[in-house]
C-alpha positions as YAML, in Angstrom:
chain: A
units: angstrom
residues:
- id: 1
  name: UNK
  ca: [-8.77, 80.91, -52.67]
- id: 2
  name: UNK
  ca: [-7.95, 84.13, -54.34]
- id: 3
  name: UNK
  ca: [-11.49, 85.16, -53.62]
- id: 4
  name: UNK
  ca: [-12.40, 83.98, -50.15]
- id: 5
  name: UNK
  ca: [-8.54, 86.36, -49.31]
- id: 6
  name: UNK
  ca: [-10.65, 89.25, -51.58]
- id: 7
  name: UNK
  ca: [-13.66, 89.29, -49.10]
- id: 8
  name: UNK
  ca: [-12.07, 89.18, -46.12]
- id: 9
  name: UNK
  ca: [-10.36, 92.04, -46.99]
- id: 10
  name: UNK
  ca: [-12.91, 93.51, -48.32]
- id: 11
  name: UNK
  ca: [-15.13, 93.20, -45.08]
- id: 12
  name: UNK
  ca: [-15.92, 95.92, -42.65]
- id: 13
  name: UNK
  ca: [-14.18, 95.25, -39.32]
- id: 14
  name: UNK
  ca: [-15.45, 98.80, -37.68]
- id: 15
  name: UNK
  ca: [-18.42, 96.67, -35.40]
- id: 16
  name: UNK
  ca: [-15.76, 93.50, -35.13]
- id: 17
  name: UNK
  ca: [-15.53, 91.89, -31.56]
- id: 18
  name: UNK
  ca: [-11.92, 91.84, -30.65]
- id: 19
  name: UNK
  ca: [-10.30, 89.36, -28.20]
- id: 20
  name: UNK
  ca: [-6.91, 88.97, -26.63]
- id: 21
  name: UNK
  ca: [-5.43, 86.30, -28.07]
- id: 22
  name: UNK
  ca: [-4.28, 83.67, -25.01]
- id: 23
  name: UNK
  ca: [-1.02, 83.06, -25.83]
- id: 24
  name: UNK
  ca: [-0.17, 87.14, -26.03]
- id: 25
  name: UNK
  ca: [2.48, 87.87, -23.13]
- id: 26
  name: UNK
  ca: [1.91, 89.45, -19.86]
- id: 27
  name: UNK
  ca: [4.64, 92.65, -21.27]
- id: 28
  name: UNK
  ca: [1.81, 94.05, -23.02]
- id: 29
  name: UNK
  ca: [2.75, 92.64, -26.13]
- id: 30
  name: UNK
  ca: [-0.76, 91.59, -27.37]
- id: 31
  name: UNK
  ca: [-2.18, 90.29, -30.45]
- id: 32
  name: UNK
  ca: [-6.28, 90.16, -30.79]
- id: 33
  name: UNK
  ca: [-8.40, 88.22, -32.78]
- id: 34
  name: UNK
  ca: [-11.96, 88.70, -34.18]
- id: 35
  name: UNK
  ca: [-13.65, 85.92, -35.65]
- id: 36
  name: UNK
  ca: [-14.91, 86.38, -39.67]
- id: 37
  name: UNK
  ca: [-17.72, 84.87, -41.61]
- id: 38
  name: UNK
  ca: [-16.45, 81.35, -43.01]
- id: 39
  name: UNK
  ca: [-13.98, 80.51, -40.14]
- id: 40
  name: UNK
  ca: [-11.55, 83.14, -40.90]
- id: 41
  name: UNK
  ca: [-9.58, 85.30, -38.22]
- id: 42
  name: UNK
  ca: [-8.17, 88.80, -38.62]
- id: 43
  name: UNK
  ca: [-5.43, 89.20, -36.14]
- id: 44
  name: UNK
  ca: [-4.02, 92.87, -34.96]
- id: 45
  name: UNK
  ca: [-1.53, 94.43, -32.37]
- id: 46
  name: UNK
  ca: [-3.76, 95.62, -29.78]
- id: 47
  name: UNK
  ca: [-0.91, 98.78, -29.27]
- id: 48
  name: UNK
  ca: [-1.98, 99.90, -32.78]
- id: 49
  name: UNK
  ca: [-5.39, 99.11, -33.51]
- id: 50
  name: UNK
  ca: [-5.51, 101.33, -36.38]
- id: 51
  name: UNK
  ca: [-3.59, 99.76, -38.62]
- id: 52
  name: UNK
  ca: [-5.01, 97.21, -40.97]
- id: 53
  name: UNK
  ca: [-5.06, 93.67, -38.98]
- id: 54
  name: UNK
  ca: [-3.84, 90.57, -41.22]
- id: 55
  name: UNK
  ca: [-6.75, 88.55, -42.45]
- id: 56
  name: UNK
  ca: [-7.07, 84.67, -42.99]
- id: 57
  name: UNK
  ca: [-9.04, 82.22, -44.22]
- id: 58
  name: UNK
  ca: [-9.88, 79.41, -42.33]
- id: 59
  name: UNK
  ca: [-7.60, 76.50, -43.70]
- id: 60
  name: UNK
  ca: [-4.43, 79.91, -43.65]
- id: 61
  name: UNK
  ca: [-5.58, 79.57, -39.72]
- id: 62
  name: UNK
  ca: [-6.03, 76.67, -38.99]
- id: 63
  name: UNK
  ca: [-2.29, 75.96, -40.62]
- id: 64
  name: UNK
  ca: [-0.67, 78.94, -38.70]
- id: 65
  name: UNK
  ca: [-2.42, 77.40, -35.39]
- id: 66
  name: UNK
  ca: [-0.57, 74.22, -35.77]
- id: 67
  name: UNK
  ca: [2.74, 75.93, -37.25]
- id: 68
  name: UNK
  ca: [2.66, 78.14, -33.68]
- id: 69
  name: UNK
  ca: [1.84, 74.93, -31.32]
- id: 70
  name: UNK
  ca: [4.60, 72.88, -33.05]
- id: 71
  name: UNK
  ca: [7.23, 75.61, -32.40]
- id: 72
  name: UNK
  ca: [7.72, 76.01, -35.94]
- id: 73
  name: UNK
  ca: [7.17, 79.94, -36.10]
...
């Protein structure tokens, strides 16, 4: 796991495609999403898009997507 974290970090994100994520609220307060190779997301606060996003894999995803819809975080 230690090494599928390691690439995503260390991949370029300057030509990522960057989406609003639907469940950011209407106050501006967004969060976007670009897709990465393997099924990983990095996610980022579209009011400071220069600062490094958070990266996961796809299982760290895929667990943080059900944590969210079950009102756990």
């Amino acid at each position: 796991m230690t090494d599928r974290k390691t690439g995503l970090y260390a991949l370029d994100l300057t030509s990522a495609v960057w989406r609003k994520s639907s469940a950011s609220g209407a106050e501006n307060d967004c969060v976007e999403i670009a897709e990465l190779p393997g099924g990983g997301r990095a996610v980022r606060d579209s009011k400071n898009p220069g600062r490094e996003p958070l990266r996961f894999t796809a299982s760290e995803w895929a667990a943080f997507r059900t944590g969210v819809m079950a009102g756990e975080l």
